[in-house]
C-alpha positions, -999 to +999 in steps of 0.1 A: -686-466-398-699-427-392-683-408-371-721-401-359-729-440-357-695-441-337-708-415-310-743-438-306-721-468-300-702-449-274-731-434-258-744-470-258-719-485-241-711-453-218-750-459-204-745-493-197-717-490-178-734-459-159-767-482-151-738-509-138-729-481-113-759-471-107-763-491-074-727-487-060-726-445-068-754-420-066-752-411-107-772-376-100-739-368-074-717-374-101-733-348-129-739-325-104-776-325-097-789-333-064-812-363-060-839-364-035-822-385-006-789-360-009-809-334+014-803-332+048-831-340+073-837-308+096-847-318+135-877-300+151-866-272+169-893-267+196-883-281+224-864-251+249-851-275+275-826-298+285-789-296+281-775-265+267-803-246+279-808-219+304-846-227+318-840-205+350-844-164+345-815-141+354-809-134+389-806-095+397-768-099+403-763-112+366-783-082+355-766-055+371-733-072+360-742-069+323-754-030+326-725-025+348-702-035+316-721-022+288-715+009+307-682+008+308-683+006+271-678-036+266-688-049+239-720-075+235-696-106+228-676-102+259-702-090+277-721-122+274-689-143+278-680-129+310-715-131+321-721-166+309-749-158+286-762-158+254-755-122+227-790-119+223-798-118+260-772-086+264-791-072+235-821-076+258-803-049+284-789-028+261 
């Protein structure tokens, strides 16, 4: 036997056992491609309210603090720690 009709009969018996798997291991995973199912399902972002969100605007106290220690040189980060709100909303005041 070729070495060349060697390598068919390995290929051969290399695809069977890979169509075997098939079922028990995502094949595409394994070479490094992605299949279709592998992508992660992204969830709607349009709804504002509920838990982790602030529906009620700042009160004038909450403002003041956050000029009060931007101008004392703070940084955005802390500021907004401190202050118990988000970067972006310091940004706002800035």
């Amino acid at each position: 036997m070729s070495p060349l009709e060697q390598m068919i009969q390995d290929a051969k018996v290399c695809n069977e056992r890979l169509y075997k798997m098939e079922g028990r291991v995502n094949v595409h995973k394994r070479r490094g491609k992605l299949s279709s199912n592998s992508k992660p399902k992204q969830t709607p972002r349009s709804a504002t309210f509920g838990e982790g969100w602030r529906n009620s605007p700042l009160t004038e106290q909450e403002i003041d603090d956050i000029k009060y220690f931007l101008s004392k040189d703070w940084c955005v980060g802390s500021t907004a720690k401190i202050v118990g709100v988000s970067m972006s909303t310091v940004k706002k005041y800035m």
